[in-house]
C-alpha angles and dihedrals in degrees: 000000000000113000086067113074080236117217103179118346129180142104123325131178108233130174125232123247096225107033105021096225122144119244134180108242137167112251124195125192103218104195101213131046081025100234124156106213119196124194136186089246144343093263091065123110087187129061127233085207151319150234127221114221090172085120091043142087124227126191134164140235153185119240107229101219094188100076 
């Protein structure tokens, strides 16, 4: 993305807000302020929307495939 001092970024399913349909949409952590941006593709310079997650915590993991 570039201009987000990107944390994680990739694909993510959201529903819509009207007509509670699922779409595919690019998704980018920004780490502070702590924003979720989503975007139509990956391709996009401007969001769709975005998530505060000023109030949250985020914390990362690894997935243990073993199991």
């Amino acid at each position: 993305m570039g201009i987000w001092d990107a944390v994680k970024e990739g694909e993510l399913v959201k529903q819509s807000r009207v007509m509670k349909n699922w779409s595919i949409r690019w998704f980018v952590l920004q780490a502070s302020p702590p924003v979720l941006f989503y975007f139509k593709s990956s391709k996009e310079a401007v969001p769709l929307g975005e998530i505060s997650l000023l109030d949250c915590v985020v914390c990362c993991f690894q997935l243990n495939n073993s199991i």
